[in-house]
DRENBA-341740 format. One record per residue: x, y, z of N, C-alpha, C in turn; residue in one letter. Coordinates in steps of 0.001 Angstrom, whole numbers, plus 500000, padded with zeros to 6 digits. Layout:
# DRENBA-341740
XYZXYZXYZA
...
END
This chain:
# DRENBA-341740
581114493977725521581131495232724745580715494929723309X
579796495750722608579460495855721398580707495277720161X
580401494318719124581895494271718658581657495775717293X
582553496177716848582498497478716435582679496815714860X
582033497546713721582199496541712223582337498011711291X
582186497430710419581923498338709098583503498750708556X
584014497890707764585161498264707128586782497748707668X
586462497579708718588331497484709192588809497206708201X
588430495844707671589107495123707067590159495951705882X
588951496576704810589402497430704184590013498919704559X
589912499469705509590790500085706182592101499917706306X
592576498619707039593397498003706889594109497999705771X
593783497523704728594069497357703628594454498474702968X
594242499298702787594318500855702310595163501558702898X
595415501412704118596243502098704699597155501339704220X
597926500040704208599179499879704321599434500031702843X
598120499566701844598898500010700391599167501745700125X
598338502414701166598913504001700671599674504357701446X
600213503743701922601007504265702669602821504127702208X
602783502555701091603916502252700531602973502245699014X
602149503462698768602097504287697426601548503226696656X
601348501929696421601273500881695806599409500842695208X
598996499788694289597320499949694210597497498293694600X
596371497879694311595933496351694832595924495868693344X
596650494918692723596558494433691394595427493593690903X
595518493010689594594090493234689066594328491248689327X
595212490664689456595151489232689982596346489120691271X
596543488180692250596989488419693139597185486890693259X
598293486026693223598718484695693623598784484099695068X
597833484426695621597488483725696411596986482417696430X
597817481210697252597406480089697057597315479434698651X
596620478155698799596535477539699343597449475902699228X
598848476112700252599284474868699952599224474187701065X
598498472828700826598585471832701519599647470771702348X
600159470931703517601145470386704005600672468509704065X
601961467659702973601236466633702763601087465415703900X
601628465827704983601240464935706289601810465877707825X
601363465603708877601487465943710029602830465864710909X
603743466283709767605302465975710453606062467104710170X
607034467289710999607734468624711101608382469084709341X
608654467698708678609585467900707071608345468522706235X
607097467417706450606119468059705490605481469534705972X
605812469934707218605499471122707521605946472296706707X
607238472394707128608368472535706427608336473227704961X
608069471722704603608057472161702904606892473015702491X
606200472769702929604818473731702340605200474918703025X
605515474937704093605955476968704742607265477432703700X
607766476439703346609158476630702441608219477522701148X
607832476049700615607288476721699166605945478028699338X
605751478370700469604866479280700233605032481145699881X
604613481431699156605075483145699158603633484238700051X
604203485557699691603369486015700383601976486449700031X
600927486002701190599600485899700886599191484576700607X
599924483685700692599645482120700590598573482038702196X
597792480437701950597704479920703615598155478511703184X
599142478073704313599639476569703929598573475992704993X
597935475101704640596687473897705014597753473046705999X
597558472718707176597892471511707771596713470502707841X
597032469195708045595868468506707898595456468200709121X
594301467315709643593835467131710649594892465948711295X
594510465179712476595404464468712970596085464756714262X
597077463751714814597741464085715925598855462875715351X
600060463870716086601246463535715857602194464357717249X
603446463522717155604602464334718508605398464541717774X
606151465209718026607381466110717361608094465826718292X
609539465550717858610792465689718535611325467040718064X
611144467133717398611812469035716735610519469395715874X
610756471390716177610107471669715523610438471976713687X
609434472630713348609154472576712002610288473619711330X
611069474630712239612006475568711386613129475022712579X
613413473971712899614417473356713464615593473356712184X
617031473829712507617632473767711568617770474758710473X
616440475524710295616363476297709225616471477729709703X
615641477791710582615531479315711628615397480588710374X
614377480122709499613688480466708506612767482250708860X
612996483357708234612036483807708772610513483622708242X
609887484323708894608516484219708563608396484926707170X
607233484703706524606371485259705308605749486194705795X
604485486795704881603694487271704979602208485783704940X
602150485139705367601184483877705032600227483145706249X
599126482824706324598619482216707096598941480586707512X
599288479924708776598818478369708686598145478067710037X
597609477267709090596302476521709636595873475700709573X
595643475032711077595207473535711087593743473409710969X
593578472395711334592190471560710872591087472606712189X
591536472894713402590720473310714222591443473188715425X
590985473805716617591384473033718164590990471719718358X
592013471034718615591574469631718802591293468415717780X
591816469187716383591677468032715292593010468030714541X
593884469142714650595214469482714483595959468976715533X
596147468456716255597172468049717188598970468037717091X
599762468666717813600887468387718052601383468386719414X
602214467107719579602913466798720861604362467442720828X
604949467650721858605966468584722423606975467292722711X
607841466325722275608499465379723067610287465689722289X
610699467029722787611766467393722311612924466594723708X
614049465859723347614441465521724484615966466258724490X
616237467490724054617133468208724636616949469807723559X
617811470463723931617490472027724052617367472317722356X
616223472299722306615944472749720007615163473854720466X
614834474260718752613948475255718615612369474451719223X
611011475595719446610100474921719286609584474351718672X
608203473846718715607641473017718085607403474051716608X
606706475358716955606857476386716606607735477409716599X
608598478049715924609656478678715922609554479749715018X
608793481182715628608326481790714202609393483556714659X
609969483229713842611055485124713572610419485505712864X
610155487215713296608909487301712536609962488826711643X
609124489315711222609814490483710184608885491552709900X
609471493049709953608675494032710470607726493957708293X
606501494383708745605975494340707258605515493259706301X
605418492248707811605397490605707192604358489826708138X
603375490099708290602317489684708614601747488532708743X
602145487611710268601692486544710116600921485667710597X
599713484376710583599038484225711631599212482457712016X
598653482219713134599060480782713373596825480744714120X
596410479380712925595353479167713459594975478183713748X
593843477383714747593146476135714233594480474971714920X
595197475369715602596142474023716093595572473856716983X
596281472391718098596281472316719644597909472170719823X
598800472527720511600143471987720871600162472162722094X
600749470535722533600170469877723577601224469051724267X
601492469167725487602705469052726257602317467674727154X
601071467554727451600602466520728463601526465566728351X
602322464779729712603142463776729319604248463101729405X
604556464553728330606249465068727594606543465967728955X
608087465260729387608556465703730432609560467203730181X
610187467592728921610606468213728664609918469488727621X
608843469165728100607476470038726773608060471559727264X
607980471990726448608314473674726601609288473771727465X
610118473068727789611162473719728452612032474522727712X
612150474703726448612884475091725631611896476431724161X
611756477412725261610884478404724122609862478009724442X
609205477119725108607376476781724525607074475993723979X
605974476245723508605278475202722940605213476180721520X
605349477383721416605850478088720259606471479771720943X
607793479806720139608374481036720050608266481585719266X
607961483318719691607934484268718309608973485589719119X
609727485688717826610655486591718196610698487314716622X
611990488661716571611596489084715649611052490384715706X
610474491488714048610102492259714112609125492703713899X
608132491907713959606672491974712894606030492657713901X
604904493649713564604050494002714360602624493920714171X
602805492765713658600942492734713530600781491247712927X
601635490441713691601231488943713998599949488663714697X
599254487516714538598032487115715063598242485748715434X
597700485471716094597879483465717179596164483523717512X
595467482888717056593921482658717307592989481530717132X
592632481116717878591986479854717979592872478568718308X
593644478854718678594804477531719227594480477387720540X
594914476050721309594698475455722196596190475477722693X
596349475967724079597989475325724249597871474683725505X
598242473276725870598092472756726735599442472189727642X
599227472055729136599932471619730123601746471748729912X
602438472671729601603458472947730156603924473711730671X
605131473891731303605055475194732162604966476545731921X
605758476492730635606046477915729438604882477289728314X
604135477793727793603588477702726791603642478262725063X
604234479881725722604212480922724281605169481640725219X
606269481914724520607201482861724460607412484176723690X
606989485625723850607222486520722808608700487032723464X
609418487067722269610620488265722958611242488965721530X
611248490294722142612225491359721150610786492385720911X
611327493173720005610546494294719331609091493879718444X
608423493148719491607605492646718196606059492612719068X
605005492524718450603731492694718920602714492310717487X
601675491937718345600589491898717950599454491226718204X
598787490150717876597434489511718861597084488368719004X
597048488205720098596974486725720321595311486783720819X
594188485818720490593116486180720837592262484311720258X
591244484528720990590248483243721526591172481972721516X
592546482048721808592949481108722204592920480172723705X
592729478981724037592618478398725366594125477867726020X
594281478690727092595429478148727715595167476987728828X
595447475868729251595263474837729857596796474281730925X
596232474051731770597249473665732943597052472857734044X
597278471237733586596778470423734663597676469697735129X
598797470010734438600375469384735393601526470115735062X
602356470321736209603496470285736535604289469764735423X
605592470403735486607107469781734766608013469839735327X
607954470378736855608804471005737685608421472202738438X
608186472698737432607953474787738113606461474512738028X
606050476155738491604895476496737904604385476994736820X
603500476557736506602377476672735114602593478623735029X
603472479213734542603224480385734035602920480345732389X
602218480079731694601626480234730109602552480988729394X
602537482026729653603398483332728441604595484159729530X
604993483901728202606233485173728755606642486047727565X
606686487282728173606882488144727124608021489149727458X
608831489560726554610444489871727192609975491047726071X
610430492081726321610386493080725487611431493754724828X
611806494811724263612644495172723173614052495872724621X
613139496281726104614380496891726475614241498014726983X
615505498307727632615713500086727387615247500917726924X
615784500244725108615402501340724600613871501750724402X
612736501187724595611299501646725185611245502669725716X
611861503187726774612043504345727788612265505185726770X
613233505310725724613282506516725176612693507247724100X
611402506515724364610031506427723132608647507032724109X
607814507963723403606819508276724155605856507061724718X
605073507314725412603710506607725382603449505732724196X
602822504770724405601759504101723092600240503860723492X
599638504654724822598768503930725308597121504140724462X
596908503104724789595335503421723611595364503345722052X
596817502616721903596960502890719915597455501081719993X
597523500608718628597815499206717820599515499111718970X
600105500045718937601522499549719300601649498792720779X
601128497410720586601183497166722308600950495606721890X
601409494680722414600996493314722757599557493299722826X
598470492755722234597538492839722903596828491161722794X
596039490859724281595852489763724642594082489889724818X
593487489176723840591982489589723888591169488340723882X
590318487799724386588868487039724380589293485831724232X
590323485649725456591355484273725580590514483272726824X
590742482336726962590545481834728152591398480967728262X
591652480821730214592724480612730937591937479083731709X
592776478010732463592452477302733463593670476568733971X
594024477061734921595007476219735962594652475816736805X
595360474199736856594486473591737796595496473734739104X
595104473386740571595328472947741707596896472785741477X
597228470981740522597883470348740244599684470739739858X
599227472063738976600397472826738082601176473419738786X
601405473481740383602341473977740828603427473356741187X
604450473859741373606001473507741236605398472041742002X
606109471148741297605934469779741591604846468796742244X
603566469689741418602593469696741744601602469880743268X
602485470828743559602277471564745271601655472749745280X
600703473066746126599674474299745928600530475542746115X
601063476360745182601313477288745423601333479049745170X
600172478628744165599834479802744067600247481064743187X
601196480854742794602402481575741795602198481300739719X
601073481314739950600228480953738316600267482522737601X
601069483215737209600644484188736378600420483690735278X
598995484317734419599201483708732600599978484510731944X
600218485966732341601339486738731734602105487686732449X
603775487385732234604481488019732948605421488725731840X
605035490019731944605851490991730632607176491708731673X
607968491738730567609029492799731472609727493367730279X
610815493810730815612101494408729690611441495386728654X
610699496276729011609925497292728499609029496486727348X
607819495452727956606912495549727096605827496271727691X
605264496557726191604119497224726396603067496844725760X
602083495788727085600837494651726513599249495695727176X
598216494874726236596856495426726387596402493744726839X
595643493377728060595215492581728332593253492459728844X
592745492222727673591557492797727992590442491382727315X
589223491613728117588270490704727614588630489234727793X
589239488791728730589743487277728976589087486484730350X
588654485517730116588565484359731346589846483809731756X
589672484509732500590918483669733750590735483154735205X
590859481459734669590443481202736437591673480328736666X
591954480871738155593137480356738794594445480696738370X
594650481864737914595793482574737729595935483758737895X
596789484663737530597208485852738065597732487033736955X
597706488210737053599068488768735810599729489570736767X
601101488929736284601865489807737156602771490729736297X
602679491938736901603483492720735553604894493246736049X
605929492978735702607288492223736134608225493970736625X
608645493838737123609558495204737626610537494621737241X
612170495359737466613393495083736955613823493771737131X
614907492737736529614577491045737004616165491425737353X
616912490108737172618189489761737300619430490254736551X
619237491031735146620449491352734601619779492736733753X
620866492709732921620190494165732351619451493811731321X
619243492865730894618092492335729787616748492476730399X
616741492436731873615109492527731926614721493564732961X
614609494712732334614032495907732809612832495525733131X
611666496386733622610531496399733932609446496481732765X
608032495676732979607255496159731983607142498017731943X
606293498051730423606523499597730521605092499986730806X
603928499098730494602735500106729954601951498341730242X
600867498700730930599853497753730966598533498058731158X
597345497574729932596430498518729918595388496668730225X
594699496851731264594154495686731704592953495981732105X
591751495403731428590280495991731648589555494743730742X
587878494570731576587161494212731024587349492256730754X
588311492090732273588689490600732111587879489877733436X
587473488980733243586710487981734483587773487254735454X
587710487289736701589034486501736908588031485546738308X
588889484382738437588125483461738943588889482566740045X
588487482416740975589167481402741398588572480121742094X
588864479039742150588226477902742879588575477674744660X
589317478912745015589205479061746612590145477766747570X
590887477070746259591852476201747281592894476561747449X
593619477542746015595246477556746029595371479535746512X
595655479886747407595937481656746892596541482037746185X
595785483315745527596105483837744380596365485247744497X
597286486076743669596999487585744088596319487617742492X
595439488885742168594810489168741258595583490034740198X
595941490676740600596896491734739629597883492452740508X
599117492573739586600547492923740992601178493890738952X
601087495044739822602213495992738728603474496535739589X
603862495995739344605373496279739743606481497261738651X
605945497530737633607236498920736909605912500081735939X
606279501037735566605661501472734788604417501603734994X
603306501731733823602209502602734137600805501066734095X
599783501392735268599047500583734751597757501177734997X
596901500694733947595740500858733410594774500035733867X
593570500016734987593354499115735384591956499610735562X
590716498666734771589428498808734688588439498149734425X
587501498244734798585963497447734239586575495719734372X
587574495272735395588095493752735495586806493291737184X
586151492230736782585673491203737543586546490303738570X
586279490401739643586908489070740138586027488303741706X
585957486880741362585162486404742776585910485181742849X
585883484652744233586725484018745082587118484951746253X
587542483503747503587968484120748493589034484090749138X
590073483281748297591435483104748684592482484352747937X
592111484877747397592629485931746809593431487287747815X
594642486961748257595639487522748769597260488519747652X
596965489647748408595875490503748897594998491251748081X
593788492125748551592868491876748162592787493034747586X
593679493928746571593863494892745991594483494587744554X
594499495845743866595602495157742884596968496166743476X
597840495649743612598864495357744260600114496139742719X
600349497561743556601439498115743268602697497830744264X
603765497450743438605129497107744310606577497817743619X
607534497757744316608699497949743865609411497452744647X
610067496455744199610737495520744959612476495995745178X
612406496838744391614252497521744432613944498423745531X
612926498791746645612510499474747583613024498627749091X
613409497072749152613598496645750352613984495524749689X
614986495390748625615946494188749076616313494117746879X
617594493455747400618225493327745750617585492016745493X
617666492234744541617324490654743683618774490262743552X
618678488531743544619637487563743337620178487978741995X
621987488061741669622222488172740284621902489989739548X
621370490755739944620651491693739431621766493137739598X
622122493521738355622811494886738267621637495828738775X
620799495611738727620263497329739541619884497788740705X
620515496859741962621115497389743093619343497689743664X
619605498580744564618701498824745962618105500480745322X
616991500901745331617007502044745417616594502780746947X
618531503192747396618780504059748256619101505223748307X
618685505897747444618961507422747434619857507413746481X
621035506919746053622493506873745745622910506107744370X
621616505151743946621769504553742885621623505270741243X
622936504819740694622690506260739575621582505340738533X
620793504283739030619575504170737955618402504974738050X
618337505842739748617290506567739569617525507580739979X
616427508275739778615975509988740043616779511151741300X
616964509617742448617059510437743820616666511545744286X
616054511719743985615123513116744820614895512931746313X
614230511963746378614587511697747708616013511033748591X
616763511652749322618311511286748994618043509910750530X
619568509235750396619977508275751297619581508323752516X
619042508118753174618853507650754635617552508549754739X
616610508687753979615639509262754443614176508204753842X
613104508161754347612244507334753871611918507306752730X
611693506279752093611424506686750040612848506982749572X
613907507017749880615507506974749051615345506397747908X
615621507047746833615846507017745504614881507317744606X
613500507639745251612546508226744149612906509721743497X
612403509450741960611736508833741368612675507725740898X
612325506026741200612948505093741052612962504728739584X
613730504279738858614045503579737496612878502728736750X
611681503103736130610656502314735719609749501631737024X
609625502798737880609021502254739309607082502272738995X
606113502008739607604775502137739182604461503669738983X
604322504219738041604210505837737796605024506773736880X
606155505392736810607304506530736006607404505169735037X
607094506022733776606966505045732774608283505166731216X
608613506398731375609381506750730409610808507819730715X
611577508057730050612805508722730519613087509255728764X
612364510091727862612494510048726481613636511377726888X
613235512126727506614791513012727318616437512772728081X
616325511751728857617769511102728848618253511719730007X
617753511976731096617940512632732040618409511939733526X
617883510624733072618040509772734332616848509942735231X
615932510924735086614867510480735886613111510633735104X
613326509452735443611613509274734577610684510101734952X
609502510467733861608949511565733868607787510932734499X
606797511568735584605153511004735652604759510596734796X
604047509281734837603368508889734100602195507823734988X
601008508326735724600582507712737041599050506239736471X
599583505684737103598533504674737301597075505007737420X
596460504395736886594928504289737355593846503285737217X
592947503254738029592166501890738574590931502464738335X
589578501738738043588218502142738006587064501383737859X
586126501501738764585444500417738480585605498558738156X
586331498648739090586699497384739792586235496354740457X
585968495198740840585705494253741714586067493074742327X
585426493023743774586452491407744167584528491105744655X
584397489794744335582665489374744679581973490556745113X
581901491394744175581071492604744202581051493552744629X
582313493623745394582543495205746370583976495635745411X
584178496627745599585181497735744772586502497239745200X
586786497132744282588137496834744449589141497719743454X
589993498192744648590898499675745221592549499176744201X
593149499588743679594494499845743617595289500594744824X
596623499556745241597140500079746501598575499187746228X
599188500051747404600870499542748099600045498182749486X
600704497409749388600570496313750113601153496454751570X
602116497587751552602373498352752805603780497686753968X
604259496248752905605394495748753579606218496315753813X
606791497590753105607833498084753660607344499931753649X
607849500579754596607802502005754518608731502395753134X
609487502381752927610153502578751667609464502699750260X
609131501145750226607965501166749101606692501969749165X
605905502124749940604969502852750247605466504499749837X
606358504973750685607069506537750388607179506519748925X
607827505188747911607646505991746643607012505557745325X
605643505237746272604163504737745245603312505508746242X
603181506439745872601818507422746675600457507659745910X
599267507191746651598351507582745948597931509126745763X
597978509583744631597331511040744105598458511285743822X
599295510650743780600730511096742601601384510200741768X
601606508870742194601686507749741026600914506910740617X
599603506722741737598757506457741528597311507021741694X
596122506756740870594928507248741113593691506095741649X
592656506147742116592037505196742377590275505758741714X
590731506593740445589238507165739794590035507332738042X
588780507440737405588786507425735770590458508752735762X
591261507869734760591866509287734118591450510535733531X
592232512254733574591887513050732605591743512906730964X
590605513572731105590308513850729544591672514046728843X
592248513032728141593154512959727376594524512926727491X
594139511586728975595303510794729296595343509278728528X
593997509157728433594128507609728029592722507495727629X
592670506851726143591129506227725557591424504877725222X
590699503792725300591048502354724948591053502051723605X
592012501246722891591615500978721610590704500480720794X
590199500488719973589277499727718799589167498350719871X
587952497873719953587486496514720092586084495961719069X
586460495095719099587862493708718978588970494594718313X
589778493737718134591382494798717588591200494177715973X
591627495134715198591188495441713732591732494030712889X
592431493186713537593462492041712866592468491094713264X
591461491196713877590553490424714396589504489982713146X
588893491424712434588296491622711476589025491740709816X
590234491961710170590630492644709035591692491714708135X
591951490410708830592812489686708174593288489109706237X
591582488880706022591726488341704926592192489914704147X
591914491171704077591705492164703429593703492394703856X
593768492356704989595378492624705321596434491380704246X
595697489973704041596694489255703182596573489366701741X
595396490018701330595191490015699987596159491399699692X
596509492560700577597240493631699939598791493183700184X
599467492138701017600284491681700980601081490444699679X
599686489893699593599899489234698324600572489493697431X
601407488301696431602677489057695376601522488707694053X
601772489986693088601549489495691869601284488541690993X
600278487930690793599937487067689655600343486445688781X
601586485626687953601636485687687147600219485285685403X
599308484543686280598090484488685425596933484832686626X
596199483802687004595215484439687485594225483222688372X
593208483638689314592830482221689802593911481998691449X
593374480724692231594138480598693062594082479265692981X
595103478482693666594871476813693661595841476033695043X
595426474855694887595947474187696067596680473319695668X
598170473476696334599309472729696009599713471867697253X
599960470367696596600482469749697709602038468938697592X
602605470015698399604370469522698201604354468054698279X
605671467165697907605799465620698287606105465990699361X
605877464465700377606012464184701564607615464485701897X
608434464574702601609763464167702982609668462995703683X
610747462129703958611240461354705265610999461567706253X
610146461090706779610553461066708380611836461489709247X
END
């Protein structure tokens, strides 16, 4: 797709200063501080001493970390950029040997804008790499964080988002050529919750996770104890997030978009708008291609070739339709469960629709207990060149009775002014430097310069 120009940047910029009434001052202290070596203290200190609109410099190199860099401090974020030398000249190893923060550990803060560029963090090895958050956690309230051009390699968890927070992760490379135990799932993204449901739509606007012009590779190798199995999602959202996954290479993985899990922390994703991604496979391990399991999905202009790809739809489910999950307060939907709708009552086929964040019912904003329509749709699709359909997989009559096509789901373009896609590339893409210069604090003289904190101890 065309990339779209002329202004974001300053757009950007304008909006958030008129919006908190403010002008752009006539000098702006923005600096560049240099982190004075490749270790979590000197990290540290330069994110310490930096204010907002700074970029703290990491230097080139490779180094392992036993803890990460806000280990101890659980610091929130700035408004500030850091940035390494590049993919692959920045290096950090993951060799945490019991439960810390990550390597990366970023709380983010609503109005505080932050980006992570130019690293690799890198698990190959390290037996305990991301078992703990990733290879970086972002939690927190910021909504217009950026992660771009990083490399994250071989552990099972890679990037963790959880809580109320969003924004873009983009031309980063995810990598997966071994095992730690489980399988290679990359991201996980836990969302704010519940309370999502009692918020309209966001579809087609900035308010959404969005995952853009990434590329993916899992190998053979990365499954649970390095056994072919097939279970590679690169992103599994739930607990009412609401992600845009678009413009990505993905070979040998999956997105699976998560229905209700084990406790009441993890509701179903809410909103998944997925288009315009290549998906690939090398035909040894099976794969399913796309599986929405809660809420509404958006599904278009996505590529896919290979022939192990089971099954061969994208795959609407509801798994509270024929059996409880292990651990899980939200029960069976049999007609009788007060999480959903019941319209259809107990002992009849489909019991309990409209089900609790089921594929179609995306929201509950007036408090009623039963979620309002909100239906799926698929378009212009492919599996090696023939159309590929959005559907129920048909295991159980239950599930089928309450995912019907031409009512929760569609298998053609939405109405005029159900859904338009957002700005591409996404405006944080273009608009960064113009977004840190209106964040920037005041001047006290003028000019910018590069500061390099002392080293700490090891």
């Amino acid at each position: 797709m065309a990339r779209r120009k002329g202004g974001l940047g300053l757009w950007l910029a304008c909006c958030l200063l008129g919006a908190s009434g403010c002008f752009v001052p006539a000098a702006l202290c923005a600096e560049t501080r240099t982190a004075a070596s490749l270790t979590p203290e000197a990290v540290w200190e330069a994110i310490n001493a930096a204010k907002d609109g700074d970029t703290v410099q990491l230097p080139a190199g490779t180094a392992v970390w036993s803890k990460g860099w806000n280990t101890g401090h659980g610091a929130k974020m700035k408004a500030i950029t850091i940035q390494g030398a590049g993919i692959d000249k920045t290096v950090i190893g993951d060799d945490r040997a019991k439960p810390d923060a990550a390597p990366f550990f970023l709380v983010g803060v609503e109005g505080k804008p932050f980006r992570v560029t130019g690293i690799t963090l890198d698990g190959t090895g390290y037996r305990n790499a991301g078992n703990w958050g990733g290879l970086m956690t972002i939690n927190g309230t910021c909504k217009n964080f950026r992660i771009d051009h990083c490399k994250f390699r071989n552990t099972d968890h890679m990037l963790e988002i959880v809580g109320d927070t969003y924004g873009l992760v983009d031309h980063c490379y995810f990598e997966g050529t071994e095992s730690h135990g489980g399988n290679v799932q990359p991201i996980v993204y836990v969302g704010p919750g519940a309370p999502n449901y009692r918020k309209p739509l966001t579809l087609g606007t900035a308010q959404a996770m969005y995952l853009e012009d990434n590329e993916v590779y899992i190998a053979e190798a990365a499954g649970a104890n390095g056994k072919r199995s097939g279970n590679n999602p690169w992103i599994a959202p739930s607990n009412g997030a609401r992600v845009v996954i678009r413009h990505n290479k993905i070979v040998n993985a999956e997105l699976e978009i998560y229905g209700p899990g084990k406790n009441q922390k993890e509701y179903g994703c809410q909103t998944a708008e997925i288009y315009d991604n290549q998906f690939s496979l090398d035909d040894r391990t099976p794969q399913i291609i796309i599986s929405v399991a809660a809420g509404v999905g958006i599904v278009f202009n996505n590529t896919a070739t290979g022939t192990s790809y089971r099954p061969r739809l994208i795959q609407l489910q509801n798994h509270r339709a024929y059996y409880v999950m292990r651990g899980s307060i939200f029960g069976k939907a049999d007609g009788t469960n007060p999480f959903d709708g019941n319209q259809i009552p107990a002992g009849q086929v489909g019991a309990g629709y409209p089900c609790m964040g089921q594929p179609g019912r995306g929201t509950d904003v007036d408090g009623d207990g039963i979620f309002e329509p909100s239906p799926c749709y698929a378009w212009n699709n492919t599996l090696n060149g023939q159309k590929l359909l959005m559907g129920v997989d048909g295991r159980d009559p239950n599930e089928a009775a309450q995912i019907k096509e031409g009512r929760d789901f569609f298998n053609e373009e939405p109405p005029e002014g159900y859904y338009k896609p957002y700005v591409y590339p996404h405006p944080l893409q273009e608009g960064w430097e113009a977004l840190m210069k209106s964040v920037a604090a005041p001047a006290a003289g003028s000019g910018s310069s590069t500061t390099t904190p002392p080293a700490s101890k090891p």
